[in-house]
PLY file of the C-alpha trace (Angstrom):
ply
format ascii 1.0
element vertex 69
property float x
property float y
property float z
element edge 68
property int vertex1
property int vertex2
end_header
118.29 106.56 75.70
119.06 104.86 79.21
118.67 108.57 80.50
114.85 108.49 79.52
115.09 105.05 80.76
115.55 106.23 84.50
113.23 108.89 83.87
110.54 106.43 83.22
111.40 103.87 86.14
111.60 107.43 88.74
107.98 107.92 87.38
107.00 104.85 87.98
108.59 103.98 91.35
106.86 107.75 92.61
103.80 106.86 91.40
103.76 103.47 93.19
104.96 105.49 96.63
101.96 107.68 95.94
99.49 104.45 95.73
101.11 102.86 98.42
100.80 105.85 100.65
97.03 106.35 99.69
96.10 102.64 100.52
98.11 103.10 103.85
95.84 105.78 104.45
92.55 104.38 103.47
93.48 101.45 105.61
94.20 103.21 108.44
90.67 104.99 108.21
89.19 101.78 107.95
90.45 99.79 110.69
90.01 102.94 113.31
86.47 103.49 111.42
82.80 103.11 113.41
82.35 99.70 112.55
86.05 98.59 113.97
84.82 100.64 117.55
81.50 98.59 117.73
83.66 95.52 118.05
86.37 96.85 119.87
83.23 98.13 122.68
81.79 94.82 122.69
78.75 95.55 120.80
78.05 92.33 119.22
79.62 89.99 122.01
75.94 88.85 122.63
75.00 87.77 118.94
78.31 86.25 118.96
78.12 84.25 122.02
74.80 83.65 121.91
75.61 81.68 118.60
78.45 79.66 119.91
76.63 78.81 123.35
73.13 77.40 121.07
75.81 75.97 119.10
77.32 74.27 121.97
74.29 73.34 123.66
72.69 71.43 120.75
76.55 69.47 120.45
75.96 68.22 123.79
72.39 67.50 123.42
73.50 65.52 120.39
75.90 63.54 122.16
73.88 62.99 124.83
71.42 61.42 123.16
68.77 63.90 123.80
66.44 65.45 120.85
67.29 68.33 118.83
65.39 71.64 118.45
0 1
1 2
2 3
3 4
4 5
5 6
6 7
7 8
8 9
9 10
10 11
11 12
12 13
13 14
14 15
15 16
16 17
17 18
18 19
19 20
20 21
21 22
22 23
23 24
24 25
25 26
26 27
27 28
28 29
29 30
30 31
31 32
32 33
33 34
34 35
35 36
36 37
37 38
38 39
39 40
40 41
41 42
42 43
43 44
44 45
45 46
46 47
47 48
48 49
49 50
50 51
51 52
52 53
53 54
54 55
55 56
56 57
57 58
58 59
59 60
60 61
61 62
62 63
63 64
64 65
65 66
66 67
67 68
């Protein structure tokens, strides 16, 4: 009976290696996929700046005391 026993937990410890090693993978294709190479290139710097420097302007404005958009 504890023979089948280690059997069981082999299984099960090869099949979790096997998932493990699949979700490495998958990540892997993922995070060196198009969308990862847009950012990494700088493709949507502008939209991202362009946010935070509106953002920033309208702060000062604010504090200023000037009027909003």
């Amino acid at each position: 009976m504890a023979e089948s026993a280690k059997d069981v937990v082999q299984q099960a410890e090869d099949r979790l290696e096997k998932v493990a090693e699949k979700v490495r993978e998958r990540f892997d294709r993922v995070t060196e996929g198009e969308f990862t190479d847009k950012i990494k290139n700088g493709r949507f710097a502008d939209q991202v700046d362009h946010g935070v420097d509106q953002g920033r302007t309208e702060a000062r404005r604010r504090n200023q005391g000037g009027s909003e958009r």
